[in-house]
DOMI-224408 format. One line per 10 residues: for each residue x, z, y of N, C-alpha, C. Coordinates in pm, 1 decimal. Layout:
N
X,Z,Y,X,Z,Y,X,Z,Y  ...
This chain:
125
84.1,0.0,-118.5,0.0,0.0,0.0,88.3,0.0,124.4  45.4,-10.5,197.8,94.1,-16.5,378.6,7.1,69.5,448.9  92.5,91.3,582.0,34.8,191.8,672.9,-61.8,175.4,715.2  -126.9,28.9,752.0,-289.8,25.6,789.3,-385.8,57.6,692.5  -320.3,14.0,559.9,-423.0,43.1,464.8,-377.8,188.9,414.9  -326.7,303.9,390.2,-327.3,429.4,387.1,-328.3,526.0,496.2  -341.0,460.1,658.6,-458.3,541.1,725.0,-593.1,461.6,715.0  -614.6,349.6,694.6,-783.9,366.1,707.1,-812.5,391.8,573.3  -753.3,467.4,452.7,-795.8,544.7,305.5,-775.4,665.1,376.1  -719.7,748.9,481.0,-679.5,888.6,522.5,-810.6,923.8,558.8
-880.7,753.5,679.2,-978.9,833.7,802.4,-1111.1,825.6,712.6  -1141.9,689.6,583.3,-1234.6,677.8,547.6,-1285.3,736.9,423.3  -1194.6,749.4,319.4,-1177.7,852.4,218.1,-1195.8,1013.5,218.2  -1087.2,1007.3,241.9,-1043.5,1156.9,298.9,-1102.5,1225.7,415.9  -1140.4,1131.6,513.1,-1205.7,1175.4,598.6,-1126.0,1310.8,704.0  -1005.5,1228.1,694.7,-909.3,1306.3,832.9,-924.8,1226.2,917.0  -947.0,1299.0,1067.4,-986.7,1253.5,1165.3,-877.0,1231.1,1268.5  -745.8,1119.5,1303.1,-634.1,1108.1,1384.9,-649.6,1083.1,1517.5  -593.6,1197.8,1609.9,-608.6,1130.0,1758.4,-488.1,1125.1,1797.1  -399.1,1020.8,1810.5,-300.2,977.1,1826.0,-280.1,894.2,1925.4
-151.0,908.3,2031.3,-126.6,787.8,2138.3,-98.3,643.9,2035.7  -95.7,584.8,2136.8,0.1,479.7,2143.5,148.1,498.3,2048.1  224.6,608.5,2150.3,347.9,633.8,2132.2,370.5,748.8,1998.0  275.7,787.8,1987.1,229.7,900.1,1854.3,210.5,830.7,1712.6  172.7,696.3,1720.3,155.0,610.4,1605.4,243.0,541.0,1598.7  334.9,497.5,1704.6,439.4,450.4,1666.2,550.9,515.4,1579.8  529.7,618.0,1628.2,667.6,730.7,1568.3,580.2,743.0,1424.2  478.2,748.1,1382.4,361.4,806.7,1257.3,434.2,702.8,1158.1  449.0,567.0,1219.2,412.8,422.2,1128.8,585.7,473.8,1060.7  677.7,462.1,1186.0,803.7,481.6,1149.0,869.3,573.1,1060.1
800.4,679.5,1046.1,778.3,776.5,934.5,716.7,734.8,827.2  631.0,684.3,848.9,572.3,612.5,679.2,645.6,488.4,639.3  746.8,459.7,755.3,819.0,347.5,665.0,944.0,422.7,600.2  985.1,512.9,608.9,1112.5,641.2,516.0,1018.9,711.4,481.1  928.2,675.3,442.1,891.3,790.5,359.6,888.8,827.0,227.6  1009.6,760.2,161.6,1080.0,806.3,65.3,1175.3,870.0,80.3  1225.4,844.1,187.4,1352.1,949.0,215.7,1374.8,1055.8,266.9  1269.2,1076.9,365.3,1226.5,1192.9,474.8,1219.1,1289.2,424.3  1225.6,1385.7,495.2,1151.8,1520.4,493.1,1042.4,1540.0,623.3  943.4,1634.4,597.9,853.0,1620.7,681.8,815.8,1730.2,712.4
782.3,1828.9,857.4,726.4,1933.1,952.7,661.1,1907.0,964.0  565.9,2004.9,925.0,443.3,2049.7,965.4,427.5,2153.7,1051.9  380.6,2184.9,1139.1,359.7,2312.9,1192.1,215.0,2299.4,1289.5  187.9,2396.9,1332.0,43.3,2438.1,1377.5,97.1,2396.6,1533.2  219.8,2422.7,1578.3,211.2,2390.6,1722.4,263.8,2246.9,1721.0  297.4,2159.3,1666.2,321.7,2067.7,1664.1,197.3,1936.3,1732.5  255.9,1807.1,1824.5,194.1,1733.5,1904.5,30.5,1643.1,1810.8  46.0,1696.7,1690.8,-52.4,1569.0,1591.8,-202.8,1677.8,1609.3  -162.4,1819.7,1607.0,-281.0,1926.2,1611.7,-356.7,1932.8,1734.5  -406.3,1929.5,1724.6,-545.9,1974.8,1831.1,-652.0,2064.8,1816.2
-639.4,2156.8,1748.0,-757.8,2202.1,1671.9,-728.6,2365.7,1734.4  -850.2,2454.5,1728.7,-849.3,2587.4,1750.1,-932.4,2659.9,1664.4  -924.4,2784.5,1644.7,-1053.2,2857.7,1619.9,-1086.1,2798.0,1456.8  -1215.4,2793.3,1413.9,-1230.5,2771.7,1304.6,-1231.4,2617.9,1266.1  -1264.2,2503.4,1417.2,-1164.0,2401.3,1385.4,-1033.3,2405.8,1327.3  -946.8,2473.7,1376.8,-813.6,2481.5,1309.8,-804.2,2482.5,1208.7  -908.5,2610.0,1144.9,-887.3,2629.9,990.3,-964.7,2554.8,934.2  -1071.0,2426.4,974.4,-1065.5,2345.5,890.6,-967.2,2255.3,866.4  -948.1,2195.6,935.9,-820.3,2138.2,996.6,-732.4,2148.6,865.8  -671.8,2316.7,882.4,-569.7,2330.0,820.8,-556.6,2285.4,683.0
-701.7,2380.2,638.0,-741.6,2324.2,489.2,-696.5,2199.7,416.2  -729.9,2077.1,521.5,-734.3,1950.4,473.4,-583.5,1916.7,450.1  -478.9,1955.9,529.1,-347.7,1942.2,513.0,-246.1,1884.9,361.1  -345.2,1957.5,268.8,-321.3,1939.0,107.6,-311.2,1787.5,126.9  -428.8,1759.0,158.6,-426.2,1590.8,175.6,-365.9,1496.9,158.3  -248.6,1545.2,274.6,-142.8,1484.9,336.7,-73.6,1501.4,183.7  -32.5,1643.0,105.4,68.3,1609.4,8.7,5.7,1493.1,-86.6  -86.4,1495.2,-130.7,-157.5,1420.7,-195.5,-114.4,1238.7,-140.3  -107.3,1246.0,-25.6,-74.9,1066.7,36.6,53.8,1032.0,30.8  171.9,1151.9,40.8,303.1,1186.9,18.1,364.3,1239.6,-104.0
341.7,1196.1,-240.8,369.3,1278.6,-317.2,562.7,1294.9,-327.1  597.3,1189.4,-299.4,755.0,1168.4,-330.3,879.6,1257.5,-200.2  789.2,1289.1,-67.9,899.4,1341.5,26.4,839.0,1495.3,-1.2  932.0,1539.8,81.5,962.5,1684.2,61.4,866.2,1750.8,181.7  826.8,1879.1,169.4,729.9,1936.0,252.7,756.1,2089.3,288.7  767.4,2104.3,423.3,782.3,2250.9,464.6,709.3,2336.7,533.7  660.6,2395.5,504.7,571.0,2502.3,588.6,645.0,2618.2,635.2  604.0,2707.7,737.0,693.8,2765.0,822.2,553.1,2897.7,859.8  611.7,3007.7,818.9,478.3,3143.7,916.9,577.3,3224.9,915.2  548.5,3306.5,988.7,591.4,3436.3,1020.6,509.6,3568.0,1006.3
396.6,3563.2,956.0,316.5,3690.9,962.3,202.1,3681.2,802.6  262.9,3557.4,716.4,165.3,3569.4,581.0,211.3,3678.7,486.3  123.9,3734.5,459.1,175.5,3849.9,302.7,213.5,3732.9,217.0  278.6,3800.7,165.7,346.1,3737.2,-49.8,205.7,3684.5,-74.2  102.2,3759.3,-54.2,-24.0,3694.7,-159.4,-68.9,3589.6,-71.1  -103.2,3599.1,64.7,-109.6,3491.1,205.8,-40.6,3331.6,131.0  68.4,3357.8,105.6,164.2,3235.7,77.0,138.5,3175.9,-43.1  84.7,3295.4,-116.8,59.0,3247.8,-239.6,-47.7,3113.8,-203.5  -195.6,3171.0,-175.7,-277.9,3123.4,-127.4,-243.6,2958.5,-47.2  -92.5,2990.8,13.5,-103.6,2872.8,106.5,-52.6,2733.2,34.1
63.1,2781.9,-86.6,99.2,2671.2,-166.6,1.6,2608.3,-230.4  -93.4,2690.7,-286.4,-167.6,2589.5,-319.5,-282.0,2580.8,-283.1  -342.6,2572.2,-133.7,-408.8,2516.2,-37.3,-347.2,2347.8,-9.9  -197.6,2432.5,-6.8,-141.4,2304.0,43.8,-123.8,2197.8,-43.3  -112.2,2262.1,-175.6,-100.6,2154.1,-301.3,48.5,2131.3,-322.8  159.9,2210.6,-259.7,288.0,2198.6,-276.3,316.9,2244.3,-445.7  429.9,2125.7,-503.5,466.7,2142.3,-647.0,598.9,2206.7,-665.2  648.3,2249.9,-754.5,780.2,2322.4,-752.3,853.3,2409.3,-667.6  791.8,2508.8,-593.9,814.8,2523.3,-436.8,934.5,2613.4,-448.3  1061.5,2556.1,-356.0,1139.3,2711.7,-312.1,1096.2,2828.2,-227.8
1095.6,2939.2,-227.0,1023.1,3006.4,-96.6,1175.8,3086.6,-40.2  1188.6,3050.2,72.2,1293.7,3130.9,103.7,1245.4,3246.5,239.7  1263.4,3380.2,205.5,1218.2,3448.9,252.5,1326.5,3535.3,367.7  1350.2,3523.1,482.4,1397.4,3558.2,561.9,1370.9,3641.9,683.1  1457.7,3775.2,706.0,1401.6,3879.7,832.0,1401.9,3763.4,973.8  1310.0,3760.8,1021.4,1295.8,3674.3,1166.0,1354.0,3771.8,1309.1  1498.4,3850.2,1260.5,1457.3,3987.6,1367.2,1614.1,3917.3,1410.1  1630.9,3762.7,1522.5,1680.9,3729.4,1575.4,1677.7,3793.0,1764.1  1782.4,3763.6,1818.5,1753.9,3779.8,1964.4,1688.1,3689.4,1993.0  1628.3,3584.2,2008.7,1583.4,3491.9,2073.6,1410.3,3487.3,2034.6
1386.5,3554.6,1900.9,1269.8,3579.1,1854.3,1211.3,3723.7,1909.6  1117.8,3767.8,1986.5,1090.5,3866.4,2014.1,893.5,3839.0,2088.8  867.1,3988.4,2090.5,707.4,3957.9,2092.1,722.1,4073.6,2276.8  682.6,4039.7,2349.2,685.8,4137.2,2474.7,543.7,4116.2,2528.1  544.6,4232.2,2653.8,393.9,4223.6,2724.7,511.2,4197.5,2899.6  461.2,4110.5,2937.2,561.6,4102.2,3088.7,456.5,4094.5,3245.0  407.0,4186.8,3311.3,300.5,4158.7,3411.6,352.9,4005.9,3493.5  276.3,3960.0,3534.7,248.6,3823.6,3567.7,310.4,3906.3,3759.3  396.9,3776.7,3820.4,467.7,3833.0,3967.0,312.4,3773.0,4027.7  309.4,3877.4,4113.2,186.5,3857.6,4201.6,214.9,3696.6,4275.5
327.0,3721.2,4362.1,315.5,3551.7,4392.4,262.2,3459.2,4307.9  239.2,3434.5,4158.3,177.2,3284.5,4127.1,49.2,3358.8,4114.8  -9.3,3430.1,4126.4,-207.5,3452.5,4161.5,-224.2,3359.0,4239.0  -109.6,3319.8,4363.9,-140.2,3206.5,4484.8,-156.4,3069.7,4427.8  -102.0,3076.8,4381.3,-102.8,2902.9,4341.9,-219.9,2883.3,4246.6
């Protein structure tokens, strides 16, 4: 298959819904042309999401999908706040096969959670 014909099996099948630029499908197509070789990010803040609230989590759900259209590249998911059983749950939501899980303390300097009052000057603007 080809990229026109495995997104219109994504939007009409599957029934994932893409809102993509111009410049967003270009980079999409270019990825599905390595996409034997690639590796591929996913993440929730990433430019392809749009979704909030319990949109999101449908959203998210459908993600499996994607492994399902990709079976041959590699797939990474990324949280910071799932339990062991959370993750459990998420591999196979996601439909990931053979999975490594590498489990790492996130207690970097650059990673940190603060409360900072807002400087009265930008109320003005």
């Amino acid at each position: 298959m080809d990229f026109k014909s495995d997104l219109e099996y994504a939007t009409s099948k599957l029934k994932i819904e893409f809102s993509f630029s111009d410049y967003q499908l270009k980079a999409l197509k270019s990825l599905y042309d390595l996409k034997d070789t690639i590796a591929v990010l996913l993440t929730g803040s990433g430019k392809a999401l749009f979704f909030r609230g319990s949109d999101f989590c449908k959203a998210f759900n459908r993600l499996g999908d994607l492994t399902c259209l990709f079976p041959k590249i590699l797939h990474l998911a990324l949280t910071a706040t799932a339990t062991p059983n959370a993750i459990e749950n998420l591999i196979e939501s996601l439909q990931f096969k053979n999975t490594t899980k590498v489990l790492a303390n996130p207690d970097f300097p650059n990673i940190f959670w603060g409360k900072i009052r807002k400087n009265a000057k930008y109320s003005q603007i």
